[in-house]
N, C-alpha and C positions, 0 to 999 in steps of 0.2 A: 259527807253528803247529807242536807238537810232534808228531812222526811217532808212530802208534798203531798194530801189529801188526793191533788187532780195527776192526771197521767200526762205523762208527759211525752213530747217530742222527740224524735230523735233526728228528724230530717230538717236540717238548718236552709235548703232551700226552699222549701215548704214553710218552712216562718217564716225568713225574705219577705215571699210572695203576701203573708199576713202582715205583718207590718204596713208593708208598701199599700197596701188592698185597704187597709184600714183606715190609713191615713194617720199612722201612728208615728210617724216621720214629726206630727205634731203635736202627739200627747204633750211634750214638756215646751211647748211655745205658749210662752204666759206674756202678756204685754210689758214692755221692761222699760226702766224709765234708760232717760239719756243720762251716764256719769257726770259730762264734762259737757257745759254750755259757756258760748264764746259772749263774754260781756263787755268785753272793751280792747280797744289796740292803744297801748301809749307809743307815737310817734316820733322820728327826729326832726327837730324842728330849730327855728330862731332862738327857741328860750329853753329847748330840752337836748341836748347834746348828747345823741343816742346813736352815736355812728361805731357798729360791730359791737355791737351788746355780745357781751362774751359770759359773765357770772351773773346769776341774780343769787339774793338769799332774803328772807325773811324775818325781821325780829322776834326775837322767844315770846315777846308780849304782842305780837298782831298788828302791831300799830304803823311800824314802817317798813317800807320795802325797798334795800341797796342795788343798783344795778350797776356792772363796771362796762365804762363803751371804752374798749380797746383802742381804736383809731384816734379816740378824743384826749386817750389816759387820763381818762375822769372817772370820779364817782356819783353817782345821779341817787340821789337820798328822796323818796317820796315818802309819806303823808297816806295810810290807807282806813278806805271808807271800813268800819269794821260789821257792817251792814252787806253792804256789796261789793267788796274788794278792789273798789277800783280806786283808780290811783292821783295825786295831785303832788307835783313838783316841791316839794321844803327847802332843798340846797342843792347846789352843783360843788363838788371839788375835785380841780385840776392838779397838776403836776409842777412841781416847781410855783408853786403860788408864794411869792414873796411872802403877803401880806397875812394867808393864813399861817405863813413856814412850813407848808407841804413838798414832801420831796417823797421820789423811790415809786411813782405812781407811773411805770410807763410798763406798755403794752401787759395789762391788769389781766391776769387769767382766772383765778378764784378772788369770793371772800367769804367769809363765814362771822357769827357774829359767836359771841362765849354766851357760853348756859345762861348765866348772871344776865346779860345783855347790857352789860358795862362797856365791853368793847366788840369793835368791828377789825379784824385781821385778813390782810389784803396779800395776796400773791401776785407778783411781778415779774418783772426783769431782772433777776439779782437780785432781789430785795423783798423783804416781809416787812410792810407798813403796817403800824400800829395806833388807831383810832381810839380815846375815849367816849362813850355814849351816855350823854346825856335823859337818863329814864324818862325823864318828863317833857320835853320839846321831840326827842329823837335827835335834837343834832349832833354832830361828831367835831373834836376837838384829836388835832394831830399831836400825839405821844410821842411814836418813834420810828427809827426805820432800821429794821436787820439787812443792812448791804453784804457784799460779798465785798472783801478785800484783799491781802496780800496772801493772808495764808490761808484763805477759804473761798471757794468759789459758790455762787447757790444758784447758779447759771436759768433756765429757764422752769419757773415754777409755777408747776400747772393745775396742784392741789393742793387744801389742807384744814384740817379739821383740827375742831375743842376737844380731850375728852370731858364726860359730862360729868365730872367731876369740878372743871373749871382749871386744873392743877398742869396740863401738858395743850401744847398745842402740836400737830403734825403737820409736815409739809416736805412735799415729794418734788425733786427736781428731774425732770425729762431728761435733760442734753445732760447734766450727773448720774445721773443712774442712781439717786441719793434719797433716803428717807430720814430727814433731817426731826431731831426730837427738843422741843423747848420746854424749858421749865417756865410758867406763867406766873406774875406776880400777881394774888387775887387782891390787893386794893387796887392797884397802878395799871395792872394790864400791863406790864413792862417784860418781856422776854428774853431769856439767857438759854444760849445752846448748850444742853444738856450732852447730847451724842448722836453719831451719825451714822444709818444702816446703809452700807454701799456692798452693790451687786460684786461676788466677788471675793469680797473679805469677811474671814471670819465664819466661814462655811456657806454665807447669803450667798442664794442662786435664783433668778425669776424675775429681777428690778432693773432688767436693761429698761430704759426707757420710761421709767416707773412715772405714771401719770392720774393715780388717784390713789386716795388713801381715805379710809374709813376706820369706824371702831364700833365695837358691843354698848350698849346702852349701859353696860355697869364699868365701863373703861378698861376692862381687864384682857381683850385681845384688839389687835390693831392689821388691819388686811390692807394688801397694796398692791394696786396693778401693775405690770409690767408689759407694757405696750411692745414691744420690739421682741421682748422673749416669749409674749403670746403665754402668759404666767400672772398667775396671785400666790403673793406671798402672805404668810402668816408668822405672828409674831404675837408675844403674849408679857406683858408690862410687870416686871419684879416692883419691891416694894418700892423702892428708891426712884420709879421712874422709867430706871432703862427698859431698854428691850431684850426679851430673850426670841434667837428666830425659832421656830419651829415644824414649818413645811413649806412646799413651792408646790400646787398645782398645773401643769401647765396641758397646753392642746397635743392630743397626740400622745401622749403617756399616761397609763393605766385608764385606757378609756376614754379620756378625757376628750370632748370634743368642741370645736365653737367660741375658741378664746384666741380665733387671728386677730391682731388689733385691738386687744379687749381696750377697748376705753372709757368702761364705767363700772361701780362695785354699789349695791345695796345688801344692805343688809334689813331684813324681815325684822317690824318692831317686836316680837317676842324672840329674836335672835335664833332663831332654830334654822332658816333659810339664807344662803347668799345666794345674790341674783348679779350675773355681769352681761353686760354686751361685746358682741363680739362685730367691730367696725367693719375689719375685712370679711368675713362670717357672714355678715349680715343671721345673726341668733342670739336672741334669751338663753342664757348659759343659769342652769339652776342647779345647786347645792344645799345638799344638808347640812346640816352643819351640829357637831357636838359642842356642847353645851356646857361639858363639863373640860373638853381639853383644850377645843378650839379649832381642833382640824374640821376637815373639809372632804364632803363626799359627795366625787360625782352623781347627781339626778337622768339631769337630762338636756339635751340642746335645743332648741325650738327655734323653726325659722318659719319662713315663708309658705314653705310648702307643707306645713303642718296646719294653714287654716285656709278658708275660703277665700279672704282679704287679705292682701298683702298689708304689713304691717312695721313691719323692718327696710328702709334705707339708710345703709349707714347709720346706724342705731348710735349714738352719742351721749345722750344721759336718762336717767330714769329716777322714779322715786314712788313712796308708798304714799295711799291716807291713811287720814289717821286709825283708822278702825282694822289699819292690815289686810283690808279685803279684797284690795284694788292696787295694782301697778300701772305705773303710767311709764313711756318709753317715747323720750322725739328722739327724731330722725335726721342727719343731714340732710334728705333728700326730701324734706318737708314734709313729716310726717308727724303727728302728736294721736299714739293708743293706748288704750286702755283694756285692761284685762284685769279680770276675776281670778285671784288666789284662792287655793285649797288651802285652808291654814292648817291640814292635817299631813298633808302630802306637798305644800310648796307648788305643785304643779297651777300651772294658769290657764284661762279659757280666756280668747280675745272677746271681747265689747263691741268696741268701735275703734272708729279710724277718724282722724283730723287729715286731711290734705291741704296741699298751697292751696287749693280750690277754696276750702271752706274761708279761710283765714292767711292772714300771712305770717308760711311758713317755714321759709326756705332758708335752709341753714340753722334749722331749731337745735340751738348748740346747749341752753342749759336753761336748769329748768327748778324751780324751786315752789313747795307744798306750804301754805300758812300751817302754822300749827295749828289753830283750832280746825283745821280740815274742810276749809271754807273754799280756800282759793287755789288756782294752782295757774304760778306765773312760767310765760316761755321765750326764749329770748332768742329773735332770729336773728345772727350776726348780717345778714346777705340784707333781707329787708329794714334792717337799721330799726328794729319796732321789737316792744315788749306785748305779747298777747295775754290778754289773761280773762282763764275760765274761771266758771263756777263749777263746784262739787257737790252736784244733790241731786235728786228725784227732784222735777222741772214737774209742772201740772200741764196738763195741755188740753184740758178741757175748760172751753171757754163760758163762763157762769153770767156774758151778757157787760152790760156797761151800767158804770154807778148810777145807784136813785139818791139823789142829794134832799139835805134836807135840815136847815138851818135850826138851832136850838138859842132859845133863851136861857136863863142863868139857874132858871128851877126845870129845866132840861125837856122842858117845852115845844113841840115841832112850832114853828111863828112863821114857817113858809117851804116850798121845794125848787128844785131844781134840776137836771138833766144832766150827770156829769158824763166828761168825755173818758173817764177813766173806765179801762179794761179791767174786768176779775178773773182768774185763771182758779182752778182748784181741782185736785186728785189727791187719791188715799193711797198710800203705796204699805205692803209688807215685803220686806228688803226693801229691794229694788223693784217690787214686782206693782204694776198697777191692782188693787183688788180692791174692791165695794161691798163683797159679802166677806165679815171677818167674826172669827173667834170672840169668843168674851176674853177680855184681857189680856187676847193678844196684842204685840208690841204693836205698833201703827204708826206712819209717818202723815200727817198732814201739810200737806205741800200748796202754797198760795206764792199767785203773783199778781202784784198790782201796776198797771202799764199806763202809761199816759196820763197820769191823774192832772189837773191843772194847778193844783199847789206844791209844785217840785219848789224844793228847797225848804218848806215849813216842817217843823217838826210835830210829827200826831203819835195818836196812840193805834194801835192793833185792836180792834175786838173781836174775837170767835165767841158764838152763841150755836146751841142748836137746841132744833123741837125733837123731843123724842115721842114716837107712838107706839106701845107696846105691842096691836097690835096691825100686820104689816096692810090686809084687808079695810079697815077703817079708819078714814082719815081724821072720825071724829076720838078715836080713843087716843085723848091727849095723856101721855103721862110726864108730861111736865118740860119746864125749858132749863139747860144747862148752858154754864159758861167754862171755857178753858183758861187756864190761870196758871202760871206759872210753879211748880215745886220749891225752886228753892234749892234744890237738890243738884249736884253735880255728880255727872256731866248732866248740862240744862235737863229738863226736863218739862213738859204740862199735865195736868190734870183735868177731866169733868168736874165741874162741881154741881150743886143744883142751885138755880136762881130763879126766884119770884117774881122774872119778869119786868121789873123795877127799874127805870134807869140810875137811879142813886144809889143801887147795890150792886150798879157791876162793875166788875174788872178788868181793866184792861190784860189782854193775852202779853202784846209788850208797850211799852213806853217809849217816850220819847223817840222815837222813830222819824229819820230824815227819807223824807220823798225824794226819791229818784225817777229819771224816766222809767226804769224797770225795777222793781221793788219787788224780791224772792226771797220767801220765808221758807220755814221747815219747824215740823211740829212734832215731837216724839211724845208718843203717849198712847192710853189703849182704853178702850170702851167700857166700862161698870155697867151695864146694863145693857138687857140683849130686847131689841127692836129696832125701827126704821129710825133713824138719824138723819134731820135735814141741817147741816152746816150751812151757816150763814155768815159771810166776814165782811169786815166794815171800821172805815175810820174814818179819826175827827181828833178833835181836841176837846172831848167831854171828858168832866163835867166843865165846862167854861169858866171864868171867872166874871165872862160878861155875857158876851154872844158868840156863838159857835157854831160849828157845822158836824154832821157824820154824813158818809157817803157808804152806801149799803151795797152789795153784792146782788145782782139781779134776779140772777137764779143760784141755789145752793146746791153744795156738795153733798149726794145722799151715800150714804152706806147701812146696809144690814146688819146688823150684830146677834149672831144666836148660837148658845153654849155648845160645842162639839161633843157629841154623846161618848159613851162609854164602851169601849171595846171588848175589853178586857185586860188579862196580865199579860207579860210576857213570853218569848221564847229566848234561850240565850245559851252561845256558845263562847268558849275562851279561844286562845290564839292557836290549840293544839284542835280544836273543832270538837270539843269535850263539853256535854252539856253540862251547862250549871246554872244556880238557881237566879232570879235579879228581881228585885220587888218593883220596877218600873211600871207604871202604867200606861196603857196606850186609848186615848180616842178618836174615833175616825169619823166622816161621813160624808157623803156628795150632796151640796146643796144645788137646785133646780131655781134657775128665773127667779137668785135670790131670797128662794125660801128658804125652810130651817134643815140643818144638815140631819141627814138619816141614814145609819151603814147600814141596810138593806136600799137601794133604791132602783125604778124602775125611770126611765129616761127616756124619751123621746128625740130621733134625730133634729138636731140642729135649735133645740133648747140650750141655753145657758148655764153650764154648770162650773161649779167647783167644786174641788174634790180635795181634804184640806186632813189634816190631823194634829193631834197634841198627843205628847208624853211629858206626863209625872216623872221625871227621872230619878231614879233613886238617888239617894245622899251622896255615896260614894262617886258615881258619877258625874255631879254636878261642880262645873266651873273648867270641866276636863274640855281639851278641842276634840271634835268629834266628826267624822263624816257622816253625811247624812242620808240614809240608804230608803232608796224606793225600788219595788220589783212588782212582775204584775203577770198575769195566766190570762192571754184572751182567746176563746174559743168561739168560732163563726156560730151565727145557727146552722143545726141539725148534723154539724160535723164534732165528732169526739174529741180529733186529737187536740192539744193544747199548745199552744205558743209563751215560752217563758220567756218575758224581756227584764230588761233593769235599764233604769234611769242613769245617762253618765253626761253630767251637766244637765241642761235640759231637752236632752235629745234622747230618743228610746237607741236601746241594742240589743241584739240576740242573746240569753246569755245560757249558759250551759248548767243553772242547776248547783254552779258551787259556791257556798260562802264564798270562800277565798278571792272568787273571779268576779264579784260584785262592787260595780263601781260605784260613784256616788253621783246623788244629785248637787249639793255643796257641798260645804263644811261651815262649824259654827264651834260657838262656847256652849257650852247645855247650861241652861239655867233652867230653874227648878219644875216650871212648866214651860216646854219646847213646842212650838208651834210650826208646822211645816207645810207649806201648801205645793200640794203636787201636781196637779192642774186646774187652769180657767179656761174656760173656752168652749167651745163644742164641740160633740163628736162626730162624725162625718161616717160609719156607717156602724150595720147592727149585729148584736153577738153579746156576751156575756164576757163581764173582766172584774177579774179578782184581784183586788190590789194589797197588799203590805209594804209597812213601812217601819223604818227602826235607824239603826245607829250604832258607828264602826270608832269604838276606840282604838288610841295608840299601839296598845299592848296587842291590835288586833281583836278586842271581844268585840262579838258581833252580839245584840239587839234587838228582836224587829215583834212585832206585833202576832199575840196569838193566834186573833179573829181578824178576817178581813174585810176592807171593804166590799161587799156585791155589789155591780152594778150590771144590771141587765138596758141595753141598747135598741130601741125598739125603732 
């Protein structure tokens, strides 16, 4: 039991009724951007031969995207925009094609392409086609074909994976019951079967039906579904290659729940989670998963009735982004959702939802993620069409339509113009819209440029902004900055300071091809704390002759002011034993985007945010961590107190004990943690005590000495 200054509750109906009374239902509703925005339908048509889109997958370098149409037994090889993911037709390749020498391409269920992106390996009818990939066009040249013949059958193959080592390829036969293992040739891409897991033999149990196959990101274990025994198998790779088995999962034994029909396997990019679907289930089947042997513990089942929005028909494939923070799941029954990972606990919180409504989506049978974490393709076998979103914080604050305005070659204004182009701009931390931020906090600048009239010209990006140090007078200029790229991987931008100068600035990026819809994303964080007016705008300055920039109407403002100083910590271990931790915590509620102050007095239906930072001690730092908020609000002129805690962004009752404290997310800790706990207003009045801190693995809990006050007036 953690020692509480304030007294505390004991009548859980009597908080209810505080919560509900409060409107505390909305403490943690912060405005959240959209995950996934629909940017284009590829179609079947005359010249795209897109009939029962059954595989898609992605090349390791971005560039192109393979889709296999089933009814066509073809391969549709696009061409993608590395800007906006969409897509342009490069090759078609059929079955039985003389003239390429293509064979072994009929009724195509997977392909995957190798680490290297040398080659492209296709699953069939009987048969494993082997593509070489040309790095620099993308195009593919036919190597080979593994048929099934006299003494081996590979009957219908419905998965199979590289490991990332480039050295094996896997491939699961349905109607065999077979986890068939190839040795890769890494010049040639040329395949030789190694050995074969069959349900069955050799103590294997779980692969009746076996219809996906995965692996760890160090290739060292290998999971596989078993669709008919409602089972995942585990298996773990000796030096030579083979397989050793070593567990079977299935529904109904030791707990296990939610794997009728399992028809799909991910595995969590830091490998700590596997995640399956269960088709007949209709549930997110979630696993922990050890690390160091490779078995497999059941979590938990999640279906339907576990959120507000249905989200599960027929669940059929899924996958991660890149950053692990987000699962995506379509549906047979046309459905494409999105949900938020705890990366400390695997558990998820749904997002949103895609329906046939929004998009066409019936029959969204597979589904493949770009690497750089851009794109994310879906392929509905029923509407004959590839959908594909985008992955970012979307701006939806409209900044007006471009002011044009023509430049001579010494960068000159020589005339204007009215353009017809739209500017979009918002500030997001996470995912969350906010305009008053931390000094240094992390910050995403999110722009979109729409209708511009020079679609197809290539320009530059330019971000500018005025800073005023202070927020009252609009005459205290303290100077103009530009954002400029680092340099630094993964991308990243910077402020810099600029003199105003058109010959000394920088473009944010270069060469940039106009689209009708043009959507950027800005990682970076503020050096200086005052009013910030973003300003974005492109052209092809400086010109070599005559040129244009088209300016943003109105800018993007944000607050920037350092979040004060709390104090140390409080800190307990996983046995609830205090012990010492040098973290620091700072806290504070900003008002109507003033500067944050942990004492503050507030007035209903003012503007606030109520946001903090920890120094995280050394030890600490680069650990996954949940990230704990809890809070004391007490009405006027009544004593007792109401204790809640933060679980996602929703309040709950909570009872006072470390141990039964949930999280608002999960995160990596880097060395100063920024965590905003609410934006919004408050809706009635009372006094609230808020703390906030941080739940490692081992279970140490974290959290702040001093609180923030806020008195509700």
């Amino acid at each position: 039991m953690m020692n509480i200054y304030l007294p505390l509750t004991r009548n859980i109906v009597y908080g209810c009724c505080l919560l509900v009374m409060f409107g505390f239902m909305g403490f943690g509703t912060q405005s959240a951007a959209e995950k996934l925005h629909i940017t284009g339908v590829v179609d079947s048509n005359s010249d795209i031969f897109l009939n029962s889109p059954w595989a898609v997958a992605v090349s390791p370098d971005n560039k192109q995207v393979v889709v296999a149409s089933l009814a066509d037994d073809a391969l549709l090889l696009f061409e993608r925009n590395l800007n906006t993911g969409k897509l342009s037709l490069l090759a078609s390749y059929f079955n039985n094609d003389s003239i390429q020498n293509i064979s072994g391409l009929s009724a195509i269920q997977a392909v995957v392409f190798s680490p290297d992106g040398l080659n492209l390996y296709v699953a069939a009818d009987n048969a494993v086609v082997v593509f070489s990939r040309d790095v620099e066009t993308g195009l593919l040249t036919f190597v080979e074909v593994q048929q099934s013949g006299r003494l081996l059958t590979f009957g219908t193959l419905t998965s199979l994976v590289a490991s990332p080592d480039g050295q094996f390829v896997y491939v699961v036969s349905q109607s065999e019951s077979i986890l068939f293992v190839f040795k890769r040739d890494l010049s040639s891409g040329h395949l030789t079967l190694l050995e074969m897991q069959q349900d069955g033999v050799n103590g294997v149990s779980g692969l009746t039906g076996a219809n996906t196959v995965i692996t760890t990101t160090d290739g060292q274990y290998v999971y596989v579904s078993g669709q008919n025994s409602h089972s995942i198998v585990v298996f773990r790779r000796l030096s030579a290659g083979n397989l050793a088995y070593l567990q079977t999962v299935s529904s109904d034994i030791d707990n296990v729940t939610g794997l009728e029909g399992v028809s799909a396997l991910l595995l969590s990019r830091d490998n700590r989670f596997l995640y399956a679907l269960g088709l007949s289930s209709d549930k997110l089947v979630i696993f922990s998963r050890n690390t160091d042997t490779g078995f497999l513990s059941f979590v938990e089942a999640v279906g339907n009735e576990n959120t507000e929005t249905a989200f599960l028909d027929q669940p059929m494939t899924l996958a991660v982004s890149d950053d692990d923070r987000t699962l995506y799941i379509a549906s047979l029954g046309g459905k494409v959702a999105s949900l938020s990972r705890n990366l400390l606990t695997g558990k998820v919180l749904l997002d949103e939802v895609f329906t046939s409504s929004d998009t066409v989506l019936t029959e969204a049978r597979a589904m493949s993620i770009s690497p750089d974490g851009h794109s994310l393709y879906v392929a509905s076998s029923k509407d004959n069409a590839l959908v594909i979103f985008s992955i970012a914080n979307y701006p939806t604050d409209f900044l007006g339509l471009g002011l044009g305005f023509n430049i001579d070659k010494d960068g000159q204004i020589i005339g204007s113009f009215r353009s017809q182009a739209s500017f979009f701009g918002n500030l997001f931390v996470g995912n969350l819209l906010q305009n008053t931020i931390g000094l240094g906090e992390k910050t995403q600048l999110s722009i979109s440029i729409r209708n511009p009239e020079q679609i197809g010209s290539s320009v530059n990006i330019y971000i500018t902004a005025k800073l005023r140090k202070t927020l009252l007078r609009a005459d205290d200029d303290a100077g103009d900055w530009m954002l400029v790229p680092t340099g630094s991987e993964p991308e990243s931008w910077e402020w810099q300071p600029w003199d105003g100068n058109p010959d000394t600035l920088q473009p944010t990026q270069t060469d940039v091809t106009l689209e009708e819809e043009n959507n950027a994303q800005y990682d970076t964080s503020f050096p200086a704390e005052g009013s910030w007016e973003i300003n974005t705008s492109y052209g092809d300055l400086p010109p070599d002759d005559t040129g244009y920039t088209v300016s943003s109407e109105q800018n993007t403002s944000a607050t920037v002011t350092n979040v004060p100083l709390l104090g140390g910590a409080v800190a307990y271990d996983g046995a609830n034993n205090s012990i010492s931790s040098v973290s620091t915590f700072y806290g504070g509620i900003a008002v109507n985007q003033g500067t944050f102050l942990p004492v503050q007095s507030v007035v209903l239906a003012q503007s606030v945010v109520v946001k903090g930072r920890v120094t995280v001690e050394p030890a600490h730092r680069t650990q996954v961590a949940e990230i704990l908020v809890f809070a004391y609000y007490s009405p006027p002129n009544i004593t007792e107190i109401a204790p809640f805690m933060m679980d996602g962004y929703n309040p709950a009752l909570w009872n006072n004990q470390l141990s039964a404290l949930t999280s608002l997310t999960s995160d990596v800790l880097s060395g100063d943690y920024y965590v905003t706990m609410y934006s919004g207003n408050f809706v009635a009045t009372g006094r609230l005590i808020v703390r906030f801190g941080y739940r490692l693995a081992d279970h140490t809990v974290v959290y702040s000495a001093n609180p923030i006050d806020i008195t509700i007036r």
